[in-house]
C-alpha positions in Angstrom: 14.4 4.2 -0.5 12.8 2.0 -3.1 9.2 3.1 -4.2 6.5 0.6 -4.8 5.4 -1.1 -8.3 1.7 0.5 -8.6 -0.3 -2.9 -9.2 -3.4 -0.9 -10.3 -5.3 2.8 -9.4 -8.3 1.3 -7.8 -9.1 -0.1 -4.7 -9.5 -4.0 -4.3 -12.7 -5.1 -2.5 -11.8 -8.5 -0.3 -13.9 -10.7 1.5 -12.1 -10.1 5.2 -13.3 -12.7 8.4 -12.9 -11.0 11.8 -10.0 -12.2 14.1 -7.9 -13.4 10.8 -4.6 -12.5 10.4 -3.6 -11.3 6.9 -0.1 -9.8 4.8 -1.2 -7.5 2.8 1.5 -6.9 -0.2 3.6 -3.3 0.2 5.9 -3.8 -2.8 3.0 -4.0 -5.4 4.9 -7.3 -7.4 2.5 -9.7 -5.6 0.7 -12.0 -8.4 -1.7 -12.6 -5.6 -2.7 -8.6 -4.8 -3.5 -7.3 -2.7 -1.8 -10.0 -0.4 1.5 -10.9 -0.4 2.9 -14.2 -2.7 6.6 -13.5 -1.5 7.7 -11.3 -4.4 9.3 -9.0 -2.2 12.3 -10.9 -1.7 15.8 -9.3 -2.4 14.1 -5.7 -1.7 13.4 -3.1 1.4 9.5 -3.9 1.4 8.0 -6.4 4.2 4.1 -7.8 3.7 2.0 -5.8 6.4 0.5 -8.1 8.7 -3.1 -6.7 10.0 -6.3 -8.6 12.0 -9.4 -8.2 10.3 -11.3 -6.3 12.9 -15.3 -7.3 11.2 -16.6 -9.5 9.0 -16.9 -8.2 5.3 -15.8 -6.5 2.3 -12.7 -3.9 2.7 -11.0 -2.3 0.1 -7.4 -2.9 0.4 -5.0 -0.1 -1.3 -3.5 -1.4 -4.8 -1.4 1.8 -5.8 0.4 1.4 -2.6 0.3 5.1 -1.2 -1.9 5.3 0.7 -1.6 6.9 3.8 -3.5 3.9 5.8 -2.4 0.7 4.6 -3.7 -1.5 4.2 -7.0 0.6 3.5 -7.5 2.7 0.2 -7.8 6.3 1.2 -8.1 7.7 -2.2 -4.4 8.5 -2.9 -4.5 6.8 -6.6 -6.7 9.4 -7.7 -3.9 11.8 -7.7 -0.9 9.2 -9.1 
């Protein structure tokens, strides 16, 4: 199984509108983190599609571990 490029070991606040869909990047090559730009292709990863569920800032997981993507749950402090 391919691991993921680790596009940076902090979390990236985003301005999120409730009821939108987004594709949040799993591979890390995205130029456009934390979203998916398409880099992905020719590898195992998929974008993860997810509805913003309020308006307002998230932080959206740029290491790529974490354990509830698209959220940041800490994990890069320990990469």
């Amino acid at each position: 199984m391919e691991k993921p490029v680790i596009a940076d070991k902090s979390p990236i606040p985003v301005e999120l509108k409730k009821g939108e869909t987004y594709y949040y990047c799993t591979c890390g090559k995205s130029s456009s983190q934390p979203f998916c730009d398409g880099s992905h292709q020719g590898t195992s990863f998929e974008p993860l599609a997810f509805e913003a569920k309020e308006d307002g800032t998230a932080y959206l997981c740029a290491c790529k571990h974490t354990k509830n993507p698209p959220y940041c749950d800490g994990t890069h402090n320990s990469l």
